[in-house]
KOLRODREN-797417 format. One record per residue: x, y negated, z negated of N, C-alpha, C in turn. Coordinates in pm, whole numbers, plus 50000, padded with zeros to 5 digits. Layout:
N
XYZXYZXYZ;...
***
This chain:
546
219897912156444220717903456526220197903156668;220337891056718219897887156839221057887156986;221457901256947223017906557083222437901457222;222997900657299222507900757449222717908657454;223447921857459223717929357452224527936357399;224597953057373226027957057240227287953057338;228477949857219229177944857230230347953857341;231367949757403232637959757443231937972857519;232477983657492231957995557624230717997357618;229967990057553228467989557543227497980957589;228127970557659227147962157754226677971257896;225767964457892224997973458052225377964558159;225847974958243226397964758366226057969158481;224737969258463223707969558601224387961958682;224697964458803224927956758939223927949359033;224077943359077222457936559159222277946759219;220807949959236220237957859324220657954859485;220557964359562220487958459686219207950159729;219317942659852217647937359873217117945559959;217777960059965216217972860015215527975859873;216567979059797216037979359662215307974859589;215987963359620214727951959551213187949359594;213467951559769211607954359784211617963459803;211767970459789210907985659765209747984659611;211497980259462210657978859360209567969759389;209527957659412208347950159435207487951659530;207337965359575206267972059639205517981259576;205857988659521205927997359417204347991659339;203688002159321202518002359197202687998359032;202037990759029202167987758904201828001758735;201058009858829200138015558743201428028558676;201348033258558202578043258504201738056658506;202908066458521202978078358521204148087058516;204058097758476204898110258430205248108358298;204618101858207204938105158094204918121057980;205868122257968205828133457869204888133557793;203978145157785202558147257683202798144557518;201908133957488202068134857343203628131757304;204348127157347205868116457318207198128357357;206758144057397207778145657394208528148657553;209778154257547210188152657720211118163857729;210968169357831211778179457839212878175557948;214158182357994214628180458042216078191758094;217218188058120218118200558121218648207558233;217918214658294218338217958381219978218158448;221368225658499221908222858587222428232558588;223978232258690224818242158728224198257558651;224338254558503224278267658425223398259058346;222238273158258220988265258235221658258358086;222688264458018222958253157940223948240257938;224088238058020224708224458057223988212058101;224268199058092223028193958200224328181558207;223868171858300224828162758378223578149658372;224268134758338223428127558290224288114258347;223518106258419223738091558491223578081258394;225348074358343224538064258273225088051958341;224118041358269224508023558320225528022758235;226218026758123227128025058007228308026058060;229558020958054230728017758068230868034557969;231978041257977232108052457911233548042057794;234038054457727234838047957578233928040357492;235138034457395234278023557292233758033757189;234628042357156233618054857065234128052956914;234328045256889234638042156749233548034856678;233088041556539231808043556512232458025156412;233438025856333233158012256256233527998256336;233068001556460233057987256589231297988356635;230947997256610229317998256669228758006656696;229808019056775229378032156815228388036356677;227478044956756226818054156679226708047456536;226048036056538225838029656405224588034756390;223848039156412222468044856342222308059156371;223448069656408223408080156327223158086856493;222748083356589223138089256704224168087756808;224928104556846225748100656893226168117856909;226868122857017226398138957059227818138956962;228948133956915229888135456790230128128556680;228808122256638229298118256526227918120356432;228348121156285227028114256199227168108256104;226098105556053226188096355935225628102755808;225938093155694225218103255563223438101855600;222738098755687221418097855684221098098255828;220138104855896219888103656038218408102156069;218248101656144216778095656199215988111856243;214308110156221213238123756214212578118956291;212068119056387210918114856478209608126556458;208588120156356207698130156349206298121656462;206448109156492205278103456598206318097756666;206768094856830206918089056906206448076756893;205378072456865205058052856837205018047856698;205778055256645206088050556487207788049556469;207908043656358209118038956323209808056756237;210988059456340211218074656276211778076256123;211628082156048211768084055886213148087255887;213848083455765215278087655746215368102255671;216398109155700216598121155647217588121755628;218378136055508219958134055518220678147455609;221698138555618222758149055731224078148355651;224658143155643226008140055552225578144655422;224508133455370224208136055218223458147955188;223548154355098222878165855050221148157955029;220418142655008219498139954939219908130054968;218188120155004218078108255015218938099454891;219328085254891220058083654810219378077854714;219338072654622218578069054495219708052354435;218708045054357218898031154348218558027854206;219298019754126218718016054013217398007054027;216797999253923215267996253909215437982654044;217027972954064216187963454099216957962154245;217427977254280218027983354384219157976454432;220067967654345221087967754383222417972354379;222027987854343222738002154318222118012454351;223268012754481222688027754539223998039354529;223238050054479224238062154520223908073054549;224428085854626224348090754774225328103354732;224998112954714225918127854708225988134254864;227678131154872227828135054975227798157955004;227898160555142227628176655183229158177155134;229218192155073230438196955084230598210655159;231508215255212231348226455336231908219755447;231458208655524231968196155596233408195255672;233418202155801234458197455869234428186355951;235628179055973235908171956094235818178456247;235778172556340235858179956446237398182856461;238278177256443239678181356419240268190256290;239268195056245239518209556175239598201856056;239538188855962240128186555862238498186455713;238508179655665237528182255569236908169455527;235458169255460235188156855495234838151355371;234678143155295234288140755191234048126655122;234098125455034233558113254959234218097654999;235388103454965236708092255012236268088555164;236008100455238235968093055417235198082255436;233958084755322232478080055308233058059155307;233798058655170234518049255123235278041055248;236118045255300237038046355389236428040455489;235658043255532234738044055636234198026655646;233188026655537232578017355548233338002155514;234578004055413235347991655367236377993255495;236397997055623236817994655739236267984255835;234397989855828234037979655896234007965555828;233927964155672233587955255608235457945955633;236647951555661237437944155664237637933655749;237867922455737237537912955850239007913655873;240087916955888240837921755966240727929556086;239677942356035239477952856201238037940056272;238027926556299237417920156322236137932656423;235357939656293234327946556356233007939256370;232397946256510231707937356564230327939156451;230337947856371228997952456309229257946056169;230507939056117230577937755976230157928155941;229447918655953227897910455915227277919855852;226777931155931225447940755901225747945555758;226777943855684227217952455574227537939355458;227257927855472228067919855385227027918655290;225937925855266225017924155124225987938455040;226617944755073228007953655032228947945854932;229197947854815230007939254713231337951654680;230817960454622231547974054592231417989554658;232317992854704232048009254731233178018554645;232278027954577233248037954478232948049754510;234108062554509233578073954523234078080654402;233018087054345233468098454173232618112354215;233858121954263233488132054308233058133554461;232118137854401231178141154558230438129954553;230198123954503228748109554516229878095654547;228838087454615229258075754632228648063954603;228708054754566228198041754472228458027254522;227328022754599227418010754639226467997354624;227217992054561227117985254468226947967154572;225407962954518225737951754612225627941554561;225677926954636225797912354577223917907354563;222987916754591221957913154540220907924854617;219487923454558218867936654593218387936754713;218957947454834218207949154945217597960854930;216147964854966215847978954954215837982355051;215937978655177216287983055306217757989355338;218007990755171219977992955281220128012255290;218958018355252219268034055342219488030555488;218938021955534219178024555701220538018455729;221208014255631222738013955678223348024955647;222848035155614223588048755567223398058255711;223108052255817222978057255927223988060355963;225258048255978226478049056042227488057456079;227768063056180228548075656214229958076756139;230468088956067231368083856010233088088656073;234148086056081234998096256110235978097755994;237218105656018238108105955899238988091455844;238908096555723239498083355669240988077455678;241898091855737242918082755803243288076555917;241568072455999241618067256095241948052156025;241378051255924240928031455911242468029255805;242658020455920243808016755873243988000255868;242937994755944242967979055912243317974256020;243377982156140243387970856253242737965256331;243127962956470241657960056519240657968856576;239417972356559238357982356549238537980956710;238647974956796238907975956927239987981957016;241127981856910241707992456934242118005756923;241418009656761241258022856725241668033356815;242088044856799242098056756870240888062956918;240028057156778238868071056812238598059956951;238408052556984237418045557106238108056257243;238348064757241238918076757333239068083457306;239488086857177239698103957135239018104656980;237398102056972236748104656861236978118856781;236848114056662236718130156557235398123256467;234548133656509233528132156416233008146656340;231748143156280231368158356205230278163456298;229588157056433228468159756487229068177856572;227618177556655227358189556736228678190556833;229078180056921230268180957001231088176757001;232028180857080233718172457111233748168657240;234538157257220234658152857371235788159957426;235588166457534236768172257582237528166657669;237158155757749237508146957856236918135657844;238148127457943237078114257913238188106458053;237678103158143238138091458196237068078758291;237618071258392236658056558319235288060458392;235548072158487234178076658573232928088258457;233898095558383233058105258343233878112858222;232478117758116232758121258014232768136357959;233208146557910233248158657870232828162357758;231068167657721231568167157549231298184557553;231638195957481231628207157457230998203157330;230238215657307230338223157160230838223857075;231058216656961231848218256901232008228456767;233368238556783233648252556764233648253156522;233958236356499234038234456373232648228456313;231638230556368230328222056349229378231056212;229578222656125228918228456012227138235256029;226608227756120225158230756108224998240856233;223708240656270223258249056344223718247256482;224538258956494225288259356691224528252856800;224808243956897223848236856992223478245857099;222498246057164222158255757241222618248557320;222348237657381223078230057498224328231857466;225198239957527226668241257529227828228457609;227188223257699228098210957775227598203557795;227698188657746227248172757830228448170657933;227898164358068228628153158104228358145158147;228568131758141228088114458145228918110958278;227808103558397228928100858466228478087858485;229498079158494229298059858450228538056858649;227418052858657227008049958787226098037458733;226568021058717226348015658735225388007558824;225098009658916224398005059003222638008958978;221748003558981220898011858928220418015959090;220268011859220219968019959318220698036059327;221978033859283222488042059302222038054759250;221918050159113221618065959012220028069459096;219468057059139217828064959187218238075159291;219218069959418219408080659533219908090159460;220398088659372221158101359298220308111659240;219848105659180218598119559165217888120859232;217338116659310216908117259456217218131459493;218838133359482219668148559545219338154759473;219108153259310219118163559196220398163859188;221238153759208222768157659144222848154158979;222048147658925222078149658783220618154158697;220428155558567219488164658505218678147758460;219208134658460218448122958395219248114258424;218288100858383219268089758388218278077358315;219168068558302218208058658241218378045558356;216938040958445216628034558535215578024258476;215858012358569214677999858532213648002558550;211988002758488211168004958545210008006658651;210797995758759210097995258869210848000558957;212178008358979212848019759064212468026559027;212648032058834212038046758759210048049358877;209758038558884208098045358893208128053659032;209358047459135209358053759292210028069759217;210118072759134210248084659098209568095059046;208228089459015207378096658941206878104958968;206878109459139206308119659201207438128059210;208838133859226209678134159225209848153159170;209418162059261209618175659181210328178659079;210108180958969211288191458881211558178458791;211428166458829211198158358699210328151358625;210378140958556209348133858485209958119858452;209208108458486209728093758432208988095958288;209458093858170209378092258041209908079957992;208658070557881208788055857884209218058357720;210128054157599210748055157483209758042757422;209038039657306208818027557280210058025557190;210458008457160211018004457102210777994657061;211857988056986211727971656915212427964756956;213007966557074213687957857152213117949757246;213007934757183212737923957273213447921857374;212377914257428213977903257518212707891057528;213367875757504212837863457523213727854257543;213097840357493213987827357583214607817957445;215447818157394215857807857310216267798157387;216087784457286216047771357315216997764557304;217307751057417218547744957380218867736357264;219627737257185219537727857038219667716157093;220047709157165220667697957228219167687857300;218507700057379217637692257499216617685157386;215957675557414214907667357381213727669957397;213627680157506211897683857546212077696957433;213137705557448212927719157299212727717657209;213467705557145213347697957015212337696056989;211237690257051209707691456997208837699556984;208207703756846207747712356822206707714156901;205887702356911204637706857022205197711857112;206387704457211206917717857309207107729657300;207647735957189207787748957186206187755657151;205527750157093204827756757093203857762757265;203567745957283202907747957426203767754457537;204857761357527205707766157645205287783557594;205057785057407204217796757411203167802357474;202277788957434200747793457460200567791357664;201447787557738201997788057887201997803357953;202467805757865202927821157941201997834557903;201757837558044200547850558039201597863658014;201917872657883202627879557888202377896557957;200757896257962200107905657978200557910858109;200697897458202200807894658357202417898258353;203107891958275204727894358317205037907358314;204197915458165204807932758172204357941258288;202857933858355202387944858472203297943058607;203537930558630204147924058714206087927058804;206807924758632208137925758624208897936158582;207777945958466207517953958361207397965858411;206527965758500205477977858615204847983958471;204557976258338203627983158244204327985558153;205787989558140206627993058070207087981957978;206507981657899206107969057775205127967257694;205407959857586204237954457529204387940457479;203207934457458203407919357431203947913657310;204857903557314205697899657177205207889257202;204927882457028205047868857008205897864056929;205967873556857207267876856713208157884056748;209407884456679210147894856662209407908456586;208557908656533207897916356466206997927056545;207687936656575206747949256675205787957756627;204947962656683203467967356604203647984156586;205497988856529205487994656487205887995156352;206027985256304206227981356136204417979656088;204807984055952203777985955861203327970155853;204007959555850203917944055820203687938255940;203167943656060202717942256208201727930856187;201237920356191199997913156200199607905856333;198437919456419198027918456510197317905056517;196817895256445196647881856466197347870256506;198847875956469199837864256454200397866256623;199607861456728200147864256866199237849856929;200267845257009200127833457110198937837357188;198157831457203197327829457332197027826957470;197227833457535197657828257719196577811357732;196857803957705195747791757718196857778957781;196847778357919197617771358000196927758657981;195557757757998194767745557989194827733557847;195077744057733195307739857596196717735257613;197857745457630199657738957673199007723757672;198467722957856198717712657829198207699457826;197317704357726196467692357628197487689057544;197657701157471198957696557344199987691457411;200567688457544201827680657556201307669257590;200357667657636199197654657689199807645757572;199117652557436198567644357362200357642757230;201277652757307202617647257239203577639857295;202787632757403203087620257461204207626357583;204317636057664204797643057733203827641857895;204027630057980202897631158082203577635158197;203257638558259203097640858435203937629558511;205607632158533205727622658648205177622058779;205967615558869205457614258995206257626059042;207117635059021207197648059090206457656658956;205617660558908204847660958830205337671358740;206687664158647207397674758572207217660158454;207047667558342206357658658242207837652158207;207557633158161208387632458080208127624057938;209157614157868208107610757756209787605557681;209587588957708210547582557654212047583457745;211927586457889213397584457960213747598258021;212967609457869213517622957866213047632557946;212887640458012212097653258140211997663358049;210687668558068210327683058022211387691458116;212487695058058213507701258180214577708258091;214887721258154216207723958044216357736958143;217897743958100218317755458195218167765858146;217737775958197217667788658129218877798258187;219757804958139220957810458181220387827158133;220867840658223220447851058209221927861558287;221777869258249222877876858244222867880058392;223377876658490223437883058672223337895258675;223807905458609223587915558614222847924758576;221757918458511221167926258445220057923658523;219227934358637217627927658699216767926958589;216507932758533215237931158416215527914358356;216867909058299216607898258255216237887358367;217047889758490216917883158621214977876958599;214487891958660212987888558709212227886158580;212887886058427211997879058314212427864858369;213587862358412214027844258381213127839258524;212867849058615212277843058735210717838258728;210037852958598208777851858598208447840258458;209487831958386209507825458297209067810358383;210147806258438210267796758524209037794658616;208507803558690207117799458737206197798058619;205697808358514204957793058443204887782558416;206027780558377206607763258321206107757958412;206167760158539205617758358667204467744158663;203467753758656202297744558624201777736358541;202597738058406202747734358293203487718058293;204227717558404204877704158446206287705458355;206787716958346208157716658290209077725858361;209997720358424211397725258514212147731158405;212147741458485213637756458390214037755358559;215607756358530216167757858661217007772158613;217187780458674217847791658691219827791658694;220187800058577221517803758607221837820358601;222217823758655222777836158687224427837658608;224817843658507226077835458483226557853558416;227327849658322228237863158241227927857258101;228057867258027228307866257885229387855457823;230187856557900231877850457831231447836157895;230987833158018230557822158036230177812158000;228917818357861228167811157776229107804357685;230347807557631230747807457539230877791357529;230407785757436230297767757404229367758657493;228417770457509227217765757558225887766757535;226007774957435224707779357347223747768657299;224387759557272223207748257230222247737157390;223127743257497223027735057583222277742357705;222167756157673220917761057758220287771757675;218797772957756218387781357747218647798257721;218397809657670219117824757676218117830157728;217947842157820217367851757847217827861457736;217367867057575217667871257493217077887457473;217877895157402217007906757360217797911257267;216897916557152217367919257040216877932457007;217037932556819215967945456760217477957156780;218837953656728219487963956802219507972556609;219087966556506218717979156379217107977656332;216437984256454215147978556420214277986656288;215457997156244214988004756086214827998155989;215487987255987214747978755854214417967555952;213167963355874212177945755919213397938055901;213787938055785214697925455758215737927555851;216427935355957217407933055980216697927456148;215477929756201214907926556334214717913556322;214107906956180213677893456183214617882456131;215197885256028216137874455931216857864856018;217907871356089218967863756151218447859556295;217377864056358216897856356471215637842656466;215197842156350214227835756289214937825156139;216067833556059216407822555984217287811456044;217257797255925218457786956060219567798756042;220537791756124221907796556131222677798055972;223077809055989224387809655847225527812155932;226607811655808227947813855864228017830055866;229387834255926229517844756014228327853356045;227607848656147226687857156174227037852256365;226577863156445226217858756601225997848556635;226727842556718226387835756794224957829356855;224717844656886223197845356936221997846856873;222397846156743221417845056651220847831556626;219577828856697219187814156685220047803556734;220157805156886221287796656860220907782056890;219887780556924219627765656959219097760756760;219447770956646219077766556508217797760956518;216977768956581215387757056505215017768356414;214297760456299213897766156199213347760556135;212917768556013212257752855895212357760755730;212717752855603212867751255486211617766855440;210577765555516209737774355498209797790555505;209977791655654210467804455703211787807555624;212687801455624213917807055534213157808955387;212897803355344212637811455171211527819355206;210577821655253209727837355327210917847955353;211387845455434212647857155460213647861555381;213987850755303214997853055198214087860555076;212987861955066212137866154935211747880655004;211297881955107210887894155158212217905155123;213517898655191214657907355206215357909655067;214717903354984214977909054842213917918254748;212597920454813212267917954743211747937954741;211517943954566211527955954584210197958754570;209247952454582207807955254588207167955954711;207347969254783206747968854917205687965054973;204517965054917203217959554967203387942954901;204457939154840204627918854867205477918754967;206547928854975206777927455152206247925155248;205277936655263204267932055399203667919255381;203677913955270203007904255272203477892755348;204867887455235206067886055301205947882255460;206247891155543206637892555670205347889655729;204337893155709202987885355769203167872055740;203057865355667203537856055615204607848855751;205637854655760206387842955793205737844255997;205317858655972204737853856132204017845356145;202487846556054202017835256126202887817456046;204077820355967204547803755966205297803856136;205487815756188206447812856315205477807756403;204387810656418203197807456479203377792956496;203477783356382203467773356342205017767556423;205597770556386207267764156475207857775156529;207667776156624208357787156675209977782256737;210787786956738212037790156765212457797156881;211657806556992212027813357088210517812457186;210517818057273209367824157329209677839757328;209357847857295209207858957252208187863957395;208947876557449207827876357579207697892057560;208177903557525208297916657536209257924057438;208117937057432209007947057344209237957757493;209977960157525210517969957643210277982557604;210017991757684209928002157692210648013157762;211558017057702213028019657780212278033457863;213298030157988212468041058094213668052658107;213228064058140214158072658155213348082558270;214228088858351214278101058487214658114758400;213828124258402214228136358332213758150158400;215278160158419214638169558480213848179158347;212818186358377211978196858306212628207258323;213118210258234213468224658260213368231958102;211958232158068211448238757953212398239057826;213228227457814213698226357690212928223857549;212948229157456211798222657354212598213257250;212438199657319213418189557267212878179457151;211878182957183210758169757019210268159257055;210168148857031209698137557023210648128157022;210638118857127211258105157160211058104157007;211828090057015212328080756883211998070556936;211548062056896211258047356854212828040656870;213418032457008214828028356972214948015856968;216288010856939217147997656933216807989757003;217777983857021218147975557142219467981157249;220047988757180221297995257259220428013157277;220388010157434219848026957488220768029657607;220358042657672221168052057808221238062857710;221928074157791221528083157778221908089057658;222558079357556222758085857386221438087557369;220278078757390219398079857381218168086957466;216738081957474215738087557562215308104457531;215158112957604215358122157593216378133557520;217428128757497218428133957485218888127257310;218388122757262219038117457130219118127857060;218848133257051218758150156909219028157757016;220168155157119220448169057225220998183757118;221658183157020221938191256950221038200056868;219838192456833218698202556827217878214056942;218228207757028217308213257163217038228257120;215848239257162216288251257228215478252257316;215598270057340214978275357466213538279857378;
***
């Protein structure tokens, strides 16, 4: 799915920088440093050496796992029957079980899976955990009553049964990608009761089976302890606390003091930190894009030669050193070159001179203020980007000067989320996605197929597509022969090649501030699209030791 961002206490609500802030970053070196050796990062440090104190951009609450929380299995209280192994930092991390005793197993044409749940298993509220919660759990999010924001992600789900300890789910056709929905954090089953997932209890007072409990919580800052009922191995980190600092200047002066142990900062404040005693800027790779979808409506998007030539326009190499400070890599696809079905061929070409031959010659010329037009109509359309967010800001700023020369006007909006609402076909998005980037099919399908019903908004929303790419995608996401997968998905890149649907400009590289303080914490993970400090450094905080 193609989120602007996760939904409710999970949007990032970066504040504008100040404009000292702002030039400073755009003074700032392009070139990176302090990365953690070989992917991993240490960090920790505070008051007492096992505690540490952590700055996030995240709104605190919203902790209810069948609305979004901790849907892929991280989360310092919750888990899922399957969790994520980071054995390489630039690879896609392997699933393992945590809930389940054993990976789960599938009949021949995998549209039966079943999953033996742990027994031993407490709640963090002392109660017991088992098969039924498993059940419970997931036909919560699937109720379109608790109108959950994640229950799309589950509707290849037909049946869920529990006999015994195992559970059996049973679907409306074969996905072999659906272990990575066994990620999902789970809580007790007499939480789900059918209402709305937004109002749940747990979104403030979670019970899960993970490492901690939240002991506090209000709208500045969060408490999680140890938790005293935790089936697995005791956390050596004995206390988190999260404190909500929005602003991203802010959290930089903030560690600045060393008043917290990390934080997660944009990359061109993170780099004025890199010299910074006692810590380290550490860059996460991920599969989280961000690019420009098109207006369904405008006349210059509508043509395919346009979209294509507004690809082959843009130097992406230049935008990540530039906007990026490096912290990126180049997208042309939704498809990141950490999937096995990666096809390093299927990528746009920086060729401004070619653009615009091909609009030359699709009857698109040069007015007299020399913005192309062609039949009445202007190479012209709006690109709208979240105000608060600088990273999308200076992508929509560094978008707009290409078009530049290209003879096509993007005019700039600065706007809100809720703003957009019945306007999707009528501008441009500053977009970013990749928020379950564990299975291919769930990074590519819905941002690349046309539109279906109940799916996002933001999924394709200007609908370009073609008869082609949908049956590629629809055959891949069924299909149980992995090497015709890759095929598959090569496949529909280079058909995207051919009609493209977005400009695709970056896979981000989520930046994080970390104090060293000789924790032996592992190896970053490969993340989402939804990061701070659940993530970065700190995702397996419950493994940590000395």
């Amino acid at each position: 799915m193609s989120h602007p961002c996760h939904p409710g206490k999970f949007n990032l609500k970066t504040l504008a920088v100040s404009g000292a802030a702002v030039a400073l970053a755009l003074s700032l070196s392009a070139c990176q440093g302090g990365t953690s050796p070989k992917g991993s990062a240490g960090t920790g440090k505070s008051a007492a050496a096992d505690e540490i104190t952590l700055a996030d951009a995240f709104e605190l609450g919203g902790y209810n796992p069948t609305n979004g929380y901790a849907e892929l299995g991280v989360s310092p209280m919750y888990e899922g029957l399957l969790g994520l192994e980071s054995k390489d930092p630039h690879k896609l991390p392997e699933l393992r079980p945590v809930l389940a005793t054993a990976m789960p197993t599938s009949n021949a044409d995998k549209t039966e899976w079943t999953v033996e749940v742990r027994d031993g298993v407490k709640f963090s509220d002392g109660s017991d955990f088992d098969a039924q919660d498993v059940v419970a759990n997931y036909k919560e999010v699937m109720n379109p009553d608790t109108a959950s924001e994640i229950g799309a992600s589950y509707e290849m789900v037909d049946q869920i049964n529990a006999d015994g300890n195992k559970v059996t789910f049973k679907l409306k056709y074969p996905y072999p990608d659906f272990p990575s929905r066994l990620l999902l954090g789970l809580a007790p089953g007499e939480y789900m009761k059918g209402g709305l997932a937004s109002e749940s209890p747990l979104n403030t007072k979670p019970v899960g089976t993970g490492p901690y409990v939240l002991k506090t919580l209000d709208s500045q800052k969060a408490v999680w302890v140890a938790n005293p009922n935790y089936w697995g191995k005791a956390p050596q980190v004995k206390q988190l606390t999260t404190v909500y600092v929005p602003d991203d200047a802010a959290r930089v002066a903030r560690i600045r003091t060393k008043e917290f142990d990390g934080s997660i900062i944009p990359p061109a404040l993170a780099n004025s930190l890199k010299n910074l005693p006692g810590y380290q800027v550490v860059h996460a790779d991920s599969a989280d894009w961000r690019g420009i979808s098109f207006p369904g409506s405008n006349a210059f998007c509508a043509d395919l030669q346009a979209r294509i030539a507004m690809n082959e326009a843009v130097n992406r190499q230049e935008i990540i050193k530039k906007v990026l400070f490096g912290a990126g890599k180049p997208a042309s696809t939704p498809v990141s070159a950490v999937y096995e079905a990666y096809d390093p061929e299927a990528q746009f070409k920086f060729d401004l001179e070619g653009a615009k031959k091909r609009l030359d010659a699709a009857g698109w010329k040069p007015g007299a203020d020399g913005i192309r037009e062609k039949d009445g109509q202007r190479a012209a359309f709006t690109l709208a980007y979240s105000s608060n967010d600088t990273v999308r800001r200076d992508l929509s700023v560094a978008f707009a000067a290409a078009m530049k020369p290209l003879g096509v006007d993007v005019k700039l909006e600065g706007t809100t989320w809720d703003a957009l609402d019945g306007r999707l076909d009528k501008v441009g998005i500053l977009l970013g996605g990749g928020d379950k980037p564990y299975s291919i099919d769930t990074q590519v399908y819905s941002i690349l197929h046309t539109r279906e019903a109940n799916t996002s908004q933001y999924d394709n929303p200007g609908n370009y597509g073609s008869p082609e790419m949908d049956k590629i995608l629809e055959q891949a996401r069924k299909s149980g022969d992995e090497s015709e997968r890759v095929k598959l998905y090569q496949q529909a890149q280079k058909q995207y090649l051919e009609a493209p649907n977005h400009v695709f400009l970056a896979f981000l590289q989520h930046t994080y501030v970390t104090r060293d303080a000789g924790w032996k914490t592992g190896n970053l993970t490969v993340e989402p699209h939804s990061h701070g400090v659940n993530w970065g450094p700190w995702w397996n905080l419950g493994q940590w030791e000395k």
